[in-house]
PDB file of N, CA, C and O in Angstrom:
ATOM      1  N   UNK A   1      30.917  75.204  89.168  1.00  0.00           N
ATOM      2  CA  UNK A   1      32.154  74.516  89.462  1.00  0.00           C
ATOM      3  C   UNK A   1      33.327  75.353  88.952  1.00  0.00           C
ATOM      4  O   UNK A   1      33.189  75.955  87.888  1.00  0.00           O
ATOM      5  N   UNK A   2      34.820  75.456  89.845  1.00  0.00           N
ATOM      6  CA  UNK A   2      35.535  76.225  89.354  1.00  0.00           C
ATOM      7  C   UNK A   2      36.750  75.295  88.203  1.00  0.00           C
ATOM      8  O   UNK A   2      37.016  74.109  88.008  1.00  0.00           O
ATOM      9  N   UNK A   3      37.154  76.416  87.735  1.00  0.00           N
ATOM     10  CA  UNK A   3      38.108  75.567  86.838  1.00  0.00           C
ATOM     11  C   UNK A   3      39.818  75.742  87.842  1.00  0.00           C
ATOM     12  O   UNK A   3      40.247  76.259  88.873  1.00  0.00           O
ATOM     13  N   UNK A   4      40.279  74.926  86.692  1.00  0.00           N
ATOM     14  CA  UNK A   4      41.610  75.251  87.504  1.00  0.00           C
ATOM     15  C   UNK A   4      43.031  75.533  86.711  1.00  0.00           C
ATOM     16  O   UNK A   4      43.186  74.680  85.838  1.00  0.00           O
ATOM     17  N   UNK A   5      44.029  76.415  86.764  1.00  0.00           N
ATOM     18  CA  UNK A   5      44.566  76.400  86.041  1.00  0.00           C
ATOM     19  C   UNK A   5      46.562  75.670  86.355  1.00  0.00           C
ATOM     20  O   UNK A   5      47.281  75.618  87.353  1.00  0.00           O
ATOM     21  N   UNK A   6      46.722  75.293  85.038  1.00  0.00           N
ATOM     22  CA  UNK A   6      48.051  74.451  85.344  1.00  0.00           C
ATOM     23  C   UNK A   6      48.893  75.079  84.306  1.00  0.00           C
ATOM     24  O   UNK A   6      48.556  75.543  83.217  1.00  0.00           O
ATOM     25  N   UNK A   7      50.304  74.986  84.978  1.00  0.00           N
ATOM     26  CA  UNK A   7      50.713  75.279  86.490  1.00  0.00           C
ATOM     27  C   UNK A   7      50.410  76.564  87.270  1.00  0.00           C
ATOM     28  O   UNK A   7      50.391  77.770  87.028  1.00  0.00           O
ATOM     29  N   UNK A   8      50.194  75.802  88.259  1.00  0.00           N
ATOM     30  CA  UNK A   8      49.136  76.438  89.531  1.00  0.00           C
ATOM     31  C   UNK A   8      50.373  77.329  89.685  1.00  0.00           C
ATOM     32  O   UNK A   8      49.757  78.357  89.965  1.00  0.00           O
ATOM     33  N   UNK A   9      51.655  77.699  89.710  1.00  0.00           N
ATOM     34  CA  UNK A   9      53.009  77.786  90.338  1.00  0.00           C
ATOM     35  C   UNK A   9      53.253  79.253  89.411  1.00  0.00           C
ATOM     36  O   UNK A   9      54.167  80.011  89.735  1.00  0.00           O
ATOM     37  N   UNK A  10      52.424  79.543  88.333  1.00  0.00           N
ATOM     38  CA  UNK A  10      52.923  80.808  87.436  1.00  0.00           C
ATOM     39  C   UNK A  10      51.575  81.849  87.863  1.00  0.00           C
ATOM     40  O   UNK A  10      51.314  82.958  87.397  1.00  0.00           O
ATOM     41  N   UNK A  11      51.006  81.243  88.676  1.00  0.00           N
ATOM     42  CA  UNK A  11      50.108  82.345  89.297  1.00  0.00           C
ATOM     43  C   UNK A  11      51.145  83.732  89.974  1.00  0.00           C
ATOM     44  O   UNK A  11      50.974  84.936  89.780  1.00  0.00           O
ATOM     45  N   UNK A  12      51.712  83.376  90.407  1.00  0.00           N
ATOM     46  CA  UNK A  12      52.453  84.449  91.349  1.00  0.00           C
ATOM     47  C   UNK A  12      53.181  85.365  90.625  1.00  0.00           C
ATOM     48  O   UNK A  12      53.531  86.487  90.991  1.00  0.00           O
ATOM     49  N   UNK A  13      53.435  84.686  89.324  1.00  0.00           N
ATOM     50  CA  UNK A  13      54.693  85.300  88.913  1.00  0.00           C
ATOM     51  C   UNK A  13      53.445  85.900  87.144  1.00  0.00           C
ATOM     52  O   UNK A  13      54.279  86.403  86.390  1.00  0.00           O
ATOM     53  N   UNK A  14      52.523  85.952  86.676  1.00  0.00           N
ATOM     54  CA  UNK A  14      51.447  86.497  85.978  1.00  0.00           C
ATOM     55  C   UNK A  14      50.167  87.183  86.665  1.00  0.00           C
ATOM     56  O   UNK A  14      49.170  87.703  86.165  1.00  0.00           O
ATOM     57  N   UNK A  15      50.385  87.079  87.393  1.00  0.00           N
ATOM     58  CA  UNK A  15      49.100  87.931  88.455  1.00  0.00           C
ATOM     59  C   UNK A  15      49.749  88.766  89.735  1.00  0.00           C
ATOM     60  O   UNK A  15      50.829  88.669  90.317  1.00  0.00           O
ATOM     61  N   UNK A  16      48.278  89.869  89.956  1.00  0.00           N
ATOM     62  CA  UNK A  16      48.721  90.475  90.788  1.00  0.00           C
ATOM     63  C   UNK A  16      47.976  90.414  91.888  1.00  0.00           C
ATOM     64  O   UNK A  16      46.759  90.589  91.943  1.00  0.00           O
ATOM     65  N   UNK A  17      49.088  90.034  93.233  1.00  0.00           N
ATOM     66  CA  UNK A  17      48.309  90.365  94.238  1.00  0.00           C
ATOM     67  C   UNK A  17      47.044  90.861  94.618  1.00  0.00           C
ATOM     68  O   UNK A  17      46.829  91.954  94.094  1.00  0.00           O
ATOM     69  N   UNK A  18      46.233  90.502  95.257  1.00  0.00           N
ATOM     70  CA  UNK A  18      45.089  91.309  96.193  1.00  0.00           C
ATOM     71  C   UNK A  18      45.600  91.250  97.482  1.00  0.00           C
ATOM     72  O   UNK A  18      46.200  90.323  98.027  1.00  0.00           O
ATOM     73  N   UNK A  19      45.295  92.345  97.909  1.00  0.00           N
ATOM     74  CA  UNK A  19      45.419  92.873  99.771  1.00  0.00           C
ATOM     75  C   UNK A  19      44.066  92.127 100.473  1.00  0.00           C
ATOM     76  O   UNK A  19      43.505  92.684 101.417  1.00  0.00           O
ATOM     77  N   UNK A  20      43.657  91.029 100.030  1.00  0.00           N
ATOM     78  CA  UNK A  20      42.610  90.740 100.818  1.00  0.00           C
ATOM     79  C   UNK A  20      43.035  89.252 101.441  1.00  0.00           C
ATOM     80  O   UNK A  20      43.690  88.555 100.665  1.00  0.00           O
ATOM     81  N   UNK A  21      42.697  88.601 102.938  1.00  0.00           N
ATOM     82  CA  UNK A  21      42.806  88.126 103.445  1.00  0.00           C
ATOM     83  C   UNK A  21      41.722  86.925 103.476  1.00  0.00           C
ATOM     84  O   UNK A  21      40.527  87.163 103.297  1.00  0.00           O
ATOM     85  N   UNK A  22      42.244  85.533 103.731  1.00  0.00           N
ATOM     86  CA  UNK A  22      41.712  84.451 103.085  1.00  0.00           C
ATOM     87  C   UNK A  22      40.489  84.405 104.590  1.00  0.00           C
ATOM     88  O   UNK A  22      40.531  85.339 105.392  1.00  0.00           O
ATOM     89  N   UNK A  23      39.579  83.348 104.776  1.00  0.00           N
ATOM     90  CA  UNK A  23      38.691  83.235 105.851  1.00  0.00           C
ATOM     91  C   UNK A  23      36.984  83.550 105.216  1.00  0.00           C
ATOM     92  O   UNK A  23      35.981  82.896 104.931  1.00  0.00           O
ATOM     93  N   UNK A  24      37.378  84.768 105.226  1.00  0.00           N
ATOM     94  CA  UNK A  24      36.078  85.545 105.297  1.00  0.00           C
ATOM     95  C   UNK A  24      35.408  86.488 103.987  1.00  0.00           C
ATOM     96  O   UNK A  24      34.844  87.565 104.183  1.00  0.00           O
ATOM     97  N   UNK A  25      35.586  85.861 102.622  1.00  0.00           N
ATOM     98  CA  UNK A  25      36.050  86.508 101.305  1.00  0.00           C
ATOM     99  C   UNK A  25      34.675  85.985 100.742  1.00  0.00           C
ATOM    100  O   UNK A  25      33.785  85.213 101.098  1.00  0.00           O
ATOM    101  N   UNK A  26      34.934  86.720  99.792  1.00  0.00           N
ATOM    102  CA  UNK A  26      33.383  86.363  98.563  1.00  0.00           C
ATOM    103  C   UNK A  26      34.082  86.511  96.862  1.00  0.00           C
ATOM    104  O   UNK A  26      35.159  87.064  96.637  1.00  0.00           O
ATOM    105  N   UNK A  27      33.210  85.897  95.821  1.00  0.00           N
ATOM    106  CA  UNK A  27      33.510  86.006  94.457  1.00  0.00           C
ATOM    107  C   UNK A  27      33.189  87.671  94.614  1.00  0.00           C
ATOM    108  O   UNK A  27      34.116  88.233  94.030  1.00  0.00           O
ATOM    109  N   UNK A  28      32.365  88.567  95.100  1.00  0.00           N
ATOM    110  CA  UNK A  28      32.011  89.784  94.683  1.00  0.00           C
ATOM    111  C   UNK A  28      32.964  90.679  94.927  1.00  0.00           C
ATOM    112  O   UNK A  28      33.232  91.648  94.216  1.00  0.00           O
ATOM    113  N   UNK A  29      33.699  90.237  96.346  1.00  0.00           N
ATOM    114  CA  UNK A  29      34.713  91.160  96.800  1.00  0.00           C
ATOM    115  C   UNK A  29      36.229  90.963  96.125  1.00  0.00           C
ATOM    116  O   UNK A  29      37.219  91.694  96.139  1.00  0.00           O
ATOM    117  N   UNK A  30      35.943  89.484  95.448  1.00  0.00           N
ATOM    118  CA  UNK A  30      37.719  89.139  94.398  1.00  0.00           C
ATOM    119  C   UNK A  30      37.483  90.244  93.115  1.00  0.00           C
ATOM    120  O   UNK A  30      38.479  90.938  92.914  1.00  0.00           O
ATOM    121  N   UNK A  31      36.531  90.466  92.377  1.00  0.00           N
ATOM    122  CA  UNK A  31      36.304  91.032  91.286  1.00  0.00           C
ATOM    123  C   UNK A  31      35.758  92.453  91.562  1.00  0.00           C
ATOM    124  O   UNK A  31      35.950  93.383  90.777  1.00  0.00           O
ATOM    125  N   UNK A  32      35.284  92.535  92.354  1.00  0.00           N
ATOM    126  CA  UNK A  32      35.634  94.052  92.923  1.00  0.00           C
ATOM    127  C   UNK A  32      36.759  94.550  92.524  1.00  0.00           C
ATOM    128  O   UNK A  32      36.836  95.680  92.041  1.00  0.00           O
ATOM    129  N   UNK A  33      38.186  93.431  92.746  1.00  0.00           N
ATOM    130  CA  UNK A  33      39.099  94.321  92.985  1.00  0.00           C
ATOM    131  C   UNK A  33      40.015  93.833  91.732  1.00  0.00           C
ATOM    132  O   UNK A  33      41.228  94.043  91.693  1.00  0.00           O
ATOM    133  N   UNK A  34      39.264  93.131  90.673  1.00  0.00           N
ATOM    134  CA  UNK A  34      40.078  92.874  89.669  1.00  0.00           C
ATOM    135  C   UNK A  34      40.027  94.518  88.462  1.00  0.00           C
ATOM    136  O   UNK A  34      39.038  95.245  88.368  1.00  0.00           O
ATOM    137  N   UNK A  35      40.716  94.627  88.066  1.00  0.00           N
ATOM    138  CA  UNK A  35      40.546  95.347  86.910  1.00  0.00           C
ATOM    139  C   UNK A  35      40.077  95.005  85.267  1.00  0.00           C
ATOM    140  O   UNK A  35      40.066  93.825  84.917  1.00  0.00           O
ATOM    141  N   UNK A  36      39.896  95.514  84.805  1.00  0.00           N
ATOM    142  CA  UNK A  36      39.087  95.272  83.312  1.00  0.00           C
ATOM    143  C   UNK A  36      40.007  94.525  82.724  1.00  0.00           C
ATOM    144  O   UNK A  36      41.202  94.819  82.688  1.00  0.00           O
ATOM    145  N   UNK A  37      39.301  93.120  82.036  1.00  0.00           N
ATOM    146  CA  UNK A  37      39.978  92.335  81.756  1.00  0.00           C
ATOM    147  C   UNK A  37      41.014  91.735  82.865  1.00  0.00           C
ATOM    148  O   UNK A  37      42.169  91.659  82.447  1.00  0.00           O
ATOM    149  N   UNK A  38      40.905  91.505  83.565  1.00  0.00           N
ATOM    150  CA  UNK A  38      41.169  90.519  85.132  1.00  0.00           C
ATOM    151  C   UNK A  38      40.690  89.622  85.587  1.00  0.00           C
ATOM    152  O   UNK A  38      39.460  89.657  85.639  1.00  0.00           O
ATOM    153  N   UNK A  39      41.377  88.419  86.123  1.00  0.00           N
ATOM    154  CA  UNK A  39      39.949  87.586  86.491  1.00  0.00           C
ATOM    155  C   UNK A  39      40.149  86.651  87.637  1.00  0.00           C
ATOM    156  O   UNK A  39      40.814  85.628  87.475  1.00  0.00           O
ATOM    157  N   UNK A  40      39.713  86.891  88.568  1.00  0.00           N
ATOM    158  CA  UNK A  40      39.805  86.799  89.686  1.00  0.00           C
ATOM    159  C   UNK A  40      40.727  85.089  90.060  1.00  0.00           C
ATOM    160  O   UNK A  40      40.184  84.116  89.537  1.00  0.00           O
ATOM    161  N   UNK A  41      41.561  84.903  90.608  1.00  0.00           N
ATOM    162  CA  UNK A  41      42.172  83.690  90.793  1.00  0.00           C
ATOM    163  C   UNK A  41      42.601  83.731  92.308  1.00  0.00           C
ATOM    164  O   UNK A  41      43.027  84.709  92.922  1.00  0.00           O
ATOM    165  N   UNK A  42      42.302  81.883  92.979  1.00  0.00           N
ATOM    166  CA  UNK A  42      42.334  81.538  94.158  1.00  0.00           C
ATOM    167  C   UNK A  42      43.971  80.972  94.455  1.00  0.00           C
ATOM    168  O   UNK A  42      44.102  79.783  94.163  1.00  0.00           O
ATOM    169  N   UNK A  43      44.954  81.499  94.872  1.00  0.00           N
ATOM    170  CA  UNK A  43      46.104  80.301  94.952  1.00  0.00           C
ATOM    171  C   UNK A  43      46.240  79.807  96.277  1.00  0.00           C
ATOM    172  O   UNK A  43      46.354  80.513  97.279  1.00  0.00           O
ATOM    173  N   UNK A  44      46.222  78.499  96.240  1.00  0.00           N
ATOM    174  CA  UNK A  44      45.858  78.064  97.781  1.00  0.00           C
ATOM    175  C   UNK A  44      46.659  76.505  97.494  1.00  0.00           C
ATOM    176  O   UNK A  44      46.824  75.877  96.448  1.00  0.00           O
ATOM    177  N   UNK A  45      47.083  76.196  99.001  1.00  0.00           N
ATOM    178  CA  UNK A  45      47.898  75.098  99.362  1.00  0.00           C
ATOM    179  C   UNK A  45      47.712  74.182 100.020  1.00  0.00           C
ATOM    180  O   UNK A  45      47.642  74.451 101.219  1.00  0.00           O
ATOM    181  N   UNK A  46      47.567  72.944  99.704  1.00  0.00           N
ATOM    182  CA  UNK A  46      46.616  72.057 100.359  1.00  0.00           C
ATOM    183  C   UNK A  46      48.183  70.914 100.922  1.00  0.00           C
ATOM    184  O   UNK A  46      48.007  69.712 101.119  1.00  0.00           O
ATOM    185  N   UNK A  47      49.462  71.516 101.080  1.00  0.00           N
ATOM    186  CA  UNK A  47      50.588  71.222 101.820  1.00  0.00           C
ATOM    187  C   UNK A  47      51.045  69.590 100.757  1.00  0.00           C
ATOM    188  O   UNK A  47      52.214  69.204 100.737  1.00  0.00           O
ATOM    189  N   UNK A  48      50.179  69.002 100.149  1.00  0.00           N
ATOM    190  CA  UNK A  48      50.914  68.176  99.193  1.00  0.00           C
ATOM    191  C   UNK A  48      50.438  68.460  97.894  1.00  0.00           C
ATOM    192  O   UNK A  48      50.638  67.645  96.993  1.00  0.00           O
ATOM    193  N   UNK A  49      49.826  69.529  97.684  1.00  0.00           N
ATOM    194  CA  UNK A  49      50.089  70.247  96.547  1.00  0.00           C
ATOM    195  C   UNK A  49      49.811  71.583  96.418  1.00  0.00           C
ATOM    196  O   UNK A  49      49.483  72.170  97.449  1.00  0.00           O
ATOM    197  N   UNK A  50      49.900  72.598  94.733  1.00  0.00           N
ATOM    198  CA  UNK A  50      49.545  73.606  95.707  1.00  0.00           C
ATOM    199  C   UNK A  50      48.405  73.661  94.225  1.00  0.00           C
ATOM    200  O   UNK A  50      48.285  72.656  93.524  1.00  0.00           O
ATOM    201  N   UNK A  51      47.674  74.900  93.925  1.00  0.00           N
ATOM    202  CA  UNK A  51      46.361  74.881  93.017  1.00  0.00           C
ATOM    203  C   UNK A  51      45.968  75.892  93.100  1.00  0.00           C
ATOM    204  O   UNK A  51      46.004  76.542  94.144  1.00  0.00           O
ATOM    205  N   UNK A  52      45.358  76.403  91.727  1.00  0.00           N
ATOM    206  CA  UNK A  52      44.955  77.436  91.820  1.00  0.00           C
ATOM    207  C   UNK A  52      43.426  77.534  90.740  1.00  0.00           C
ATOM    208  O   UNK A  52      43.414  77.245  89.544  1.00  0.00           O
ATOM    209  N   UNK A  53      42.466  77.920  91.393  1.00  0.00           N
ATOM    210  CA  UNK A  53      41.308  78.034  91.301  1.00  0.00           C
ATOM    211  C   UNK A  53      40.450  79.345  90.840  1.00  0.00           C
ATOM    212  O   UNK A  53      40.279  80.439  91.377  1.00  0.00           O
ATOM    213  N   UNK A  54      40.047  78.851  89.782  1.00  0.00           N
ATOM    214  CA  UNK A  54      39.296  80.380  88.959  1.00  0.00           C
ATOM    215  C   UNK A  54      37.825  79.933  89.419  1.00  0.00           C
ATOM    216  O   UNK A  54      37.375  78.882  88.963  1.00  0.00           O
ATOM    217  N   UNK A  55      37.239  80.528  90.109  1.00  0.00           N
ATOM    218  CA  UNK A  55      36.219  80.311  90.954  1.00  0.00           C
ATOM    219  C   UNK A  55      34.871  80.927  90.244  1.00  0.00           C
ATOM    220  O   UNK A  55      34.644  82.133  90.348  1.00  0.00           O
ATOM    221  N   UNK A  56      33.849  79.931  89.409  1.00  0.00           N
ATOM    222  CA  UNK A  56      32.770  80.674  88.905  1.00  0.00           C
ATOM    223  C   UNK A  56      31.268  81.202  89.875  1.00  0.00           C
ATOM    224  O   UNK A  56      30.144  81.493  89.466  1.00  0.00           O
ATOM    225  N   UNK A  57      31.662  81.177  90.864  1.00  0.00           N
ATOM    226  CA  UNK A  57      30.253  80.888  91.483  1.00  0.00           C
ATOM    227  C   UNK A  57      30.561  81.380  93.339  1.00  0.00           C
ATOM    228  O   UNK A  57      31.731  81.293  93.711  1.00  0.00           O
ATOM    229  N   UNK A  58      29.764  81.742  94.118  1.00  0.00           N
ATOM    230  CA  UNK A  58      30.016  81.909  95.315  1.00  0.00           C
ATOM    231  C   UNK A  58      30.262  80.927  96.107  1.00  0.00           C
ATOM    232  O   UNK A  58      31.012  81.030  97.078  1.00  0.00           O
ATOM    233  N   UNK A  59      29.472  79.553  95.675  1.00  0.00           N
ATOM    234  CA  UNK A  59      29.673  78.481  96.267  1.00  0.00           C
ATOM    235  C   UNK A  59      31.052  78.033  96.238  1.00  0.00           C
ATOM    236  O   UNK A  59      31.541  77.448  97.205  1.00  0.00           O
ATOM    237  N   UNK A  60      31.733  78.286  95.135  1.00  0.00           N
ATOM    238  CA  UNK A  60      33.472  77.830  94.982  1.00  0.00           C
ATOM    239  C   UNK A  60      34.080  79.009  95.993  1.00  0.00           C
ATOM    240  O   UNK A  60      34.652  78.230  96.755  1.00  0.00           O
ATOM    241  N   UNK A  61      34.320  80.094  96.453  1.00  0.00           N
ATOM    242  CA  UNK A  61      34.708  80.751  97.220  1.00  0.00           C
ATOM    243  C   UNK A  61      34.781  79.875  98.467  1.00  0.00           C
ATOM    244  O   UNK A  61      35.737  79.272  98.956  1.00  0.00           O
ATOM    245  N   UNK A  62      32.777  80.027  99.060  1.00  0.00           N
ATOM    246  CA  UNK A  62      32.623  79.873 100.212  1.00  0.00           C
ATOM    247  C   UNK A  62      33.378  77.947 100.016  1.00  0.00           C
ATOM    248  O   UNK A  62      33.504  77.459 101.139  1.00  0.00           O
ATOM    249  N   UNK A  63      33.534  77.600  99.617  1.00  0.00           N
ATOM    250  CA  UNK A  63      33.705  75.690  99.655  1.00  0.00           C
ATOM    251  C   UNK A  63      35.494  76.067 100.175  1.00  0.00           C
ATOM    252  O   UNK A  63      35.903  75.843 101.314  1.00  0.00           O
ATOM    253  N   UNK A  64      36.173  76.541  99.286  1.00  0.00           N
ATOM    254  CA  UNK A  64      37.833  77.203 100.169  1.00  0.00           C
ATOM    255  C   UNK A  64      38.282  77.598 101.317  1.00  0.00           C
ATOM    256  O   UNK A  64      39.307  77.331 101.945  1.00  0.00           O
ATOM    257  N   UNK A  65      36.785  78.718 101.650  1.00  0.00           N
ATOM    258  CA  UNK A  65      37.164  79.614 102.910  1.00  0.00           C
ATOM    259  C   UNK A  65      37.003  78.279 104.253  1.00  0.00           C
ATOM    260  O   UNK A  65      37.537  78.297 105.362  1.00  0.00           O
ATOM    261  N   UNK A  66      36.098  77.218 103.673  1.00  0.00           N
ATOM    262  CA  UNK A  66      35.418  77.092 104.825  1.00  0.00           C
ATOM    263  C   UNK A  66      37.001  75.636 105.224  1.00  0.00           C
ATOM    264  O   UNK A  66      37.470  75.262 106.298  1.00  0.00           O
ATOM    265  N   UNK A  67      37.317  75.260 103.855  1.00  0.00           N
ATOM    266  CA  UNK A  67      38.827  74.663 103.530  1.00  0.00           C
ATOM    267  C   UNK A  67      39.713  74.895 104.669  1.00  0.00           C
ATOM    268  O   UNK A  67      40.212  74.251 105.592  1.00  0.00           O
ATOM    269  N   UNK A  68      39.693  76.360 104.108  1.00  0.00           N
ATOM    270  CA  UNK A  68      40.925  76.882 105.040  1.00  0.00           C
ATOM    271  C   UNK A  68      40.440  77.199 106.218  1.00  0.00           C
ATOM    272  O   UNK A  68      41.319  77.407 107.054  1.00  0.00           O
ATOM    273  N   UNK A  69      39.513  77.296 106.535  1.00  0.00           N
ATOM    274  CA  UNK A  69      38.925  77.393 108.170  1.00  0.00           C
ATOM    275  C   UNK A  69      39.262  76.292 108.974  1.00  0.00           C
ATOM    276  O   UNK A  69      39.979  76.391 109.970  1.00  0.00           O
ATOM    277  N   UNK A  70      38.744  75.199 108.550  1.00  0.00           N
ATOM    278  CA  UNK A  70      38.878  73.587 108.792  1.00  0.00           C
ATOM    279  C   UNK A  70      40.663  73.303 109.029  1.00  0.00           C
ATOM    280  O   UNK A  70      41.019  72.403 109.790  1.00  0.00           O
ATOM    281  N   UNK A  71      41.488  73.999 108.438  1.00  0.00           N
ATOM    282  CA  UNK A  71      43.040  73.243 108.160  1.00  0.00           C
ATOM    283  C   UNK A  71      43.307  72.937 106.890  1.00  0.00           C
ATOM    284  O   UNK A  71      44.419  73.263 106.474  1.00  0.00           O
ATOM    285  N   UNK A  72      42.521  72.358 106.119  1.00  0.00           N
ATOM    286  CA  UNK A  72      42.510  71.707 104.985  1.00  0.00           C
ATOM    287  C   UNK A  72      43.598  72.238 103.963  1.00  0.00           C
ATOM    288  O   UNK A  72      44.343  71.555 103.261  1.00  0.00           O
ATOM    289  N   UNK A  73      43.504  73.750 104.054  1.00  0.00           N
ATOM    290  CA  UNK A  73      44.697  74.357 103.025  1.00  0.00           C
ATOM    291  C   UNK A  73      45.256  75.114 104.065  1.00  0.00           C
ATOM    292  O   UNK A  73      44.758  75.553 105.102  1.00  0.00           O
ATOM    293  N   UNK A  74      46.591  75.198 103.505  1.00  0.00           N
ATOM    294  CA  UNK A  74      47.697  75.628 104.756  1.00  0.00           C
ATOM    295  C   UNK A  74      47.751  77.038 104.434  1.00  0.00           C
ATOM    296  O   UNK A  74      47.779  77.927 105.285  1.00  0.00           O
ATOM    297  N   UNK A  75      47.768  77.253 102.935  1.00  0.00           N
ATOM    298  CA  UNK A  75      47.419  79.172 102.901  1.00  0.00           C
ATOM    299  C   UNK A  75      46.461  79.210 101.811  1.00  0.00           C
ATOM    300  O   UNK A  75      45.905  78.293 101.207  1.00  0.00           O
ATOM    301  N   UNK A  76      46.390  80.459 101.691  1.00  0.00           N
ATOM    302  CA  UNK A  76      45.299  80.927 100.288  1.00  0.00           C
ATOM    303  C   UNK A  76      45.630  82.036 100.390  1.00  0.00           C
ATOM    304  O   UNK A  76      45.871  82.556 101.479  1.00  0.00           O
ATOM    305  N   UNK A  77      45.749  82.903  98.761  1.00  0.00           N
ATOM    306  CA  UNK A  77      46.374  83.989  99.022  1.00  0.00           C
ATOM    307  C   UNK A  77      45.320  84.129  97.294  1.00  0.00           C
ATOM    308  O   UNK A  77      44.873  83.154  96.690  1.00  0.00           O
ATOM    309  N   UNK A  78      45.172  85.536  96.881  1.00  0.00           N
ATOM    310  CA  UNK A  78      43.674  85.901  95.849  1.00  0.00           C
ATOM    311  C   UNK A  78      45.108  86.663  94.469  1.00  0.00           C
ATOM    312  O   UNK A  78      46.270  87.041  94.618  1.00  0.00           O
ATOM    313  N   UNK A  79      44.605  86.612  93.812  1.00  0.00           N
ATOM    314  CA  UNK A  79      45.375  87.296  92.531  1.00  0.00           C
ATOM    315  C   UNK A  79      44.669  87.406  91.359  1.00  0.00           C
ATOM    316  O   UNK A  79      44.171  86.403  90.847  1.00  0.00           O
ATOM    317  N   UNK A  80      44.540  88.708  90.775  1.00  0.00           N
ATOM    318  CA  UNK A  80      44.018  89.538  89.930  1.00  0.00           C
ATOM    319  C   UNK A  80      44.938  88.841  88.398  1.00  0.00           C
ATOM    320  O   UNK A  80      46.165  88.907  88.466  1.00  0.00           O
ATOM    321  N   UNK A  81      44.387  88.286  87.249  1.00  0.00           N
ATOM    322  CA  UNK A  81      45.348  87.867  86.308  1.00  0.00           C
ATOM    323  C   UNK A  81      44.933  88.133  85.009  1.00  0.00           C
ATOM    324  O   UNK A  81      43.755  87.843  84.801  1.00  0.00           O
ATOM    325  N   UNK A  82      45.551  88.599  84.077  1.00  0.00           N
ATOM    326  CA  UNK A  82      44.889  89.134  83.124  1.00  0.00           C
ATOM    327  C   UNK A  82      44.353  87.700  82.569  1.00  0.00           C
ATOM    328  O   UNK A  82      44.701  86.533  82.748  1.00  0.00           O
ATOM    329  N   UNK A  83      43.276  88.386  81.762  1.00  0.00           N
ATOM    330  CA  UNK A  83      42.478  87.081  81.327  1.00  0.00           C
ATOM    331  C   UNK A  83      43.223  86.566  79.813  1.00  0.00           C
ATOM    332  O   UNK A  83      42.839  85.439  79.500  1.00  0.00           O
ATOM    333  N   UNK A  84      44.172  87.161  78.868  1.00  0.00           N
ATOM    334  CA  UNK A  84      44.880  86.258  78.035  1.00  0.00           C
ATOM    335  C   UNK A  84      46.587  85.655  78.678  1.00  0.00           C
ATOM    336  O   UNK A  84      47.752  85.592  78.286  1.00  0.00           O
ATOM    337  N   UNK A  85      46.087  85.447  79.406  1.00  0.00           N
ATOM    338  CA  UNK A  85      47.642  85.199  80.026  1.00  0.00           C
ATOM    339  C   UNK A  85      46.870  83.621  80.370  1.00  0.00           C
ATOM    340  O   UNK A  85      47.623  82.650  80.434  1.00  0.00           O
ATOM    341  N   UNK A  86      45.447  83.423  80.573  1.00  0.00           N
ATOM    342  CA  UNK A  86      44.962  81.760  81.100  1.00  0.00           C
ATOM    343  C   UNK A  86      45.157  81.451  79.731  1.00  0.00           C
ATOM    344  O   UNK A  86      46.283  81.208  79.297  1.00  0.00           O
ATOM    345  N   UNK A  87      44.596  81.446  79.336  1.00  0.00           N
ATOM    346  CA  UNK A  87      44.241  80.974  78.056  1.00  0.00           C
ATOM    347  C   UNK A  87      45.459  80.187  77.650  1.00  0.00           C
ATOM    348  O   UNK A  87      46.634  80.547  77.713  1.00  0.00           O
ATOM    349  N   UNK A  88      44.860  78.819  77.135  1.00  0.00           N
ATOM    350  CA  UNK A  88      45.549  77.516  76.711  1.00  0.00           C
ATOM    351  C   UNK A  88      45.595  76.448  78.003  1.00  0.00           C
ATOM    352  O   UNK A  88      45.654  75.224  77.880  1.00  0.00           O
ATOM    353  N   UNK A  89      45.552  77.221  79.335  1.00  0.00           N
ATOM    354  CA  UNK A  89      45.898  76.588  80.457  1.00  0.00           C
ATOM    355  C   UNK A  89      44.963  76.332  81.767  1.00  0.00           C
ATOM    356  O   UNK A  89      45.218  76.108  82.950  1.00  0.00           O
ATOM    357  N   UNK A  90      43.680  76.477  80.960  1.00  0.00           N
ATOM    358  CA  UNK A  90      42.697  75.980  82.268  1.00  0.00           C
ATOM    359  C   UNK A  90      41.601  74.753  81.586  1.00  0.00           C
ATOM    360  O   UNK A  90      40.764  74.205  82.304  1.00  0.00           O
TER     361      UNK A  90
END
């Protein structure tokens, strides 16, 4: 099960982008592209709120993609965050 961290809203502005595109994604390919001490984070918008998801498991990936396949979240966008920057807040 993934955790989640609050506020979902300082993701953008403590993490960094990934160039990878929501749909068709895996936990292997988010941390692929995290760097040491990084840790992979989901920010995604479900249009009456928005959330962001530290995803332990493949099943939490694939349960989003298939989200946002469906409509369910209006975007999802992946971000690399250093791992003492969560801390206190998930």
């Amino acid at each position: 099960m993934a955790t989640y961290y609050n506020p979902p809203t300082d993701i953008p502005l403590i993490g960094r982008r990934l160039p990878l595109s929501p749909g068709d994604i895996s936990l292997t390919a988010l941390q692929s592209q995290c760097r040491q001490g990084e840790v992979p984070v989901i920010y995604a918008d479900r249009l009456m709120f928005k959330f962001a998801s530290l995803p332990a498991h493949e099943e939490d990936v694939r349960d989003l993609n298939e989200q946002y396949m469906r409509g369910s979240l209006v975007s999802m966008s992946f971000y690399a965050v250093p791992a003492e920057k969560l801390e206190g807040h998930v």
